[in-house]
C-alpha positions in Angstrom: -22.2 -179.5 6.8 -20.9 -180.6 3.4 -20.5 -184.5 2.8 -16.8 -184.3 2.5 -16.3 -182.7 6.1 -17.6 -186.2 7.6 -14.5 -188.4 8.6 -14.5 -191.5 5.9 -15.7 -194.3 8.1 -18.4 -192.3 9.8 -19.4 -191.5 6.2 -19.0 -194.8 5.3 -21.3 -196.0 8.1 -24.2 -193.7 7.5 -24.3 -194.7 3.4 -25.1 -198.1 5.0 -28.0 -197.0 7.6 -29.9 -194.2 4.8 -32.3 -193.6 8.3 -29.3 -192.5 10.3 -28.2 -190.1 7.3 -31.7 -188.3 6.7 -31.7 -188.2 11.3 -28.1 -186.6 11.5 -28.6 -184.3 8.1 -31.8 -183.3 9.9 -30.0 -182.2 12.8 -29.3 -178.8 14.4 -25.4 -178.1 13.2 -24.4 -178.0 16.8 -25.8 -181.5 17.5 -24.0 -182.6 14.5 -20.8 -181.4 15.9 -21.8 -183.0 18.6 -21.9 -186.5 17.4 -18.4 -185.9 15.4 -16.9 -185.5 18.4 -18.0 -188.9 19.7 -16.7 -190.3 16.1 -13.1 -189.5 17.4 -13.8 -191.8 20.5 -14.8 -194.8 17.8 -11.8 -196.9 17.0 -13.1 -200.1 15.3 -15.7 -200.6 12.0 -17.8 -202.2 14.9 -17.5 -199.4 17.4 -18.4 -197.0 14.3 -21.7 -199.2 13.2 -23.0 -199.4 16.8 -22.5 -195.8 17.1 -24.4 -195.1 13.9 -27.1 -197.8 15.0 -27.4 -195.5 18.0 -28.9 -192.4 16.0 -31.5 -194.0 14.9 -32.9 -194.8 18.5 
């Protein structure tokens, strides 16, 4: 998945958590595709750093 597919705050969110980034690059491409569809469900800058904070666990 190239940087520029990832919607902007989702991208946004990950430059700020680098540990997120390096789990969801690590990722299978359908897990990946899997977690860009929960971004649609994310409707807030808080809703989107919660759900970042939530890869790492």
């Amino acid at each position: 998945m190239e940087a520029n597919e990832l919607p902007l705050g989702f991208g946004m969110a990950l430059a700020q958590h680098p540990e997120a980034m390096e789990r969801f690059a690590g990722l299978p491409e359908a897990e990946q595709q899997a977690i860009l569809e929960g971004v649609r469900a994310v409707h807030s800058k808080q809703e989107m750093r919660a759900y970042v904070e939530q890869l790492m666990k």
